[in-house]
N, C-alpha and C positions, 0 to 999 in steps of 0.2 A: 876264233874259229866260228866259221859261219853252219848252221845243219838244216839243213833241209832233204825236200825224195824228188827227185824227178824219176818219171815214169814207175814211181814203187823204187827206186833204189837210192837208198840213202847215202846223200851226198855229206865231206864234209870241207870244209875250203878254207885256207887263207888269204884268199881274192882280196882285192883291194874293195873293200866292201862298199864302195861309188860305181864299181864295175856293173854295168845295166847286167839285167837278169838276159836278154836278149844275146848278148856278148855271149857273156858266158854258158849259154846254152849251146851257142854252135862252138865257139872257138874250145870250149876248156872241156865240155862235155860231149863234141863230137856230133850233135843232133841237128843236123844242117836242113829237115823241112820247114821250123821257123823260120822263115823270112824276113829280113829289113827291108823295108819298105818306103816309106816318106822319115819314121825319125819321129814323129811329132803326134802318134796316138791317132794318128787322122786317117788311114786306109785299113790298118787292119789284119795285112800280111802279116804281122807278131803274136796274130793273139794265142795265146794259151791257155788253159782252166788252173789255179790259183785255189786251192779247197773247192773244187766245182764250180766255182765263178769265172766267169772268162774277164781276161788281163791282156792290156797291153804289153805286151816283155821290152820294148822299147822305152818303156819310161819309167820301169823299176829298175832301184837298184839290189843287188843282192843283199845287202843291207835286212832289206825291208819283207826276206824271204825266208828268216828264221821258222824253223820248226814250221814251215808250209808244205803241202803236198803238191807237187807241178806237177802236171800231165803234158806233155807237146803231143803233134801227130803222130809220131811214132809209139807213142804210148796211148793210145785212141781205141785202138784193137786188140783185144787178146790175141789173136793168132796175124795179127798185121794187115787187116782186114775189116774195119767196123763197115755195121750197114750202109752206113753214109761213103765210105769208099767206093762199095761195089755201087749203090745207087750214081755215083759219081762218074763211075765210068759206063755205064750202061747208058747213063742219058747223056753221054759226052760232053761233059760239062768244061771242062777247061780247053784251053787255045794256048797261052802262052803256058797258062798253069800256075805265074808267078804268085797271085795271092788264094790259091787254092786252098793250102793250107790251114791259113785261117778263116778262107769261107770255111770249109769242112770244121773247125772248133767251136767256129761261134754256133754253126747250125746242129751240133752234138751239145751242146747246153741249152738250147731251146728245147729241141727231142728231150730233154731228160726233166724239163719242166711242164713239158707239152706235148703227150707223147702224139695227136691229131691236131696239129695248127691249120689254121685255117689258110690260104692263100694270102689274105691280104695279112695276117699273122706273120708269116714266115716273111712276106716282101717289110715290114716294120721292124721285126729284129734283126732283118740284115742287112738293113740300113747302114750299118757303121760298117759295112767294111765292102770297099771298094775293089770293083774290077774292069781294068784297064778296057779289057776286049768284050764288054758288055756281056755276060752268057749268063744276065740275073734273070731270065724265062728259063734256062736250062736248071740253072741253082737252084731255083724252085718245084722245078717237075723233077730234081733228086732228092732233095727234099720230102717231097713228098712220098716219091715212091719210098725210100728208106722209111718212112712211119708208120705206110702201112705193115714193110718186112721185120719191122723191129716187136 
């Protein structure tokens, strides 16, 4: 048996424990805003917070997620709502939307180390994750606004 929390609720599995964390997030636990994306750690649509560190879920397996605490998007916001959502819609940040998600995670774990990043701050740690339809000047002025609301 494998135990782990996603979102605060503890998980406990007989997965084939090779099974990616990624997998098993949407297919077995139902939580389909994590994204597959490229597969290969390289864009970013997967990522999740791992004890507050953001993870690719694409390249873990559950194995490797004993007794860890997952957060995905859905578990981001107390009431389904963190500031970086409403910032996210207010500056109209997505188009297609598809790696939205894990902009929104990686930029919730900068915010919680950095509660005022700087411009060029915020464009360096979201470096790693990639968006198809360009909207990194939007990703940024939500960004921002959420650090002042937060």
């Amino acid at each position: 048996m494998i135990r782990f929390k996603i979102n605060g609720t503890p998980i406990e599995t007989d997965a084939d424990p090779e099974t990616l964390l990624l997998i098993f997030i949407r297919e077995e636990a139902g939580l389909t805003g994590t994204k597959y994306g490229c597969g290969a750690a390289m864009c970013g649509a997967c990522m999740i917070h791992m004890d507050g560190t953001t993870v690719y879920s694409c390249q873990l397996r559950i194995a490797n997620v004993e007794g860890k605490d997952i957060k995905t998007i859905e578990g981001l916001g107390e009431d389904g709502m963190h500031p970086l959502q409403k910032a996210w819609i207010e500056e109209q940040v997505p188009q297609c939307g598809y790696c939205q998600s894990g902009q929104i995670m990686r930029a919730a774990a900068l915010l919680e180390t950095n509660s005022r990043p700087s411009e060029a701050e915020i464009r360096d740690w979201m470096s790693t994750n990639l968006c198809r339809c360009s909207t990194y000047n939007r990703i940024v002025k939500a960004i921002q606004r959420a650090s002042k609301d937060m």
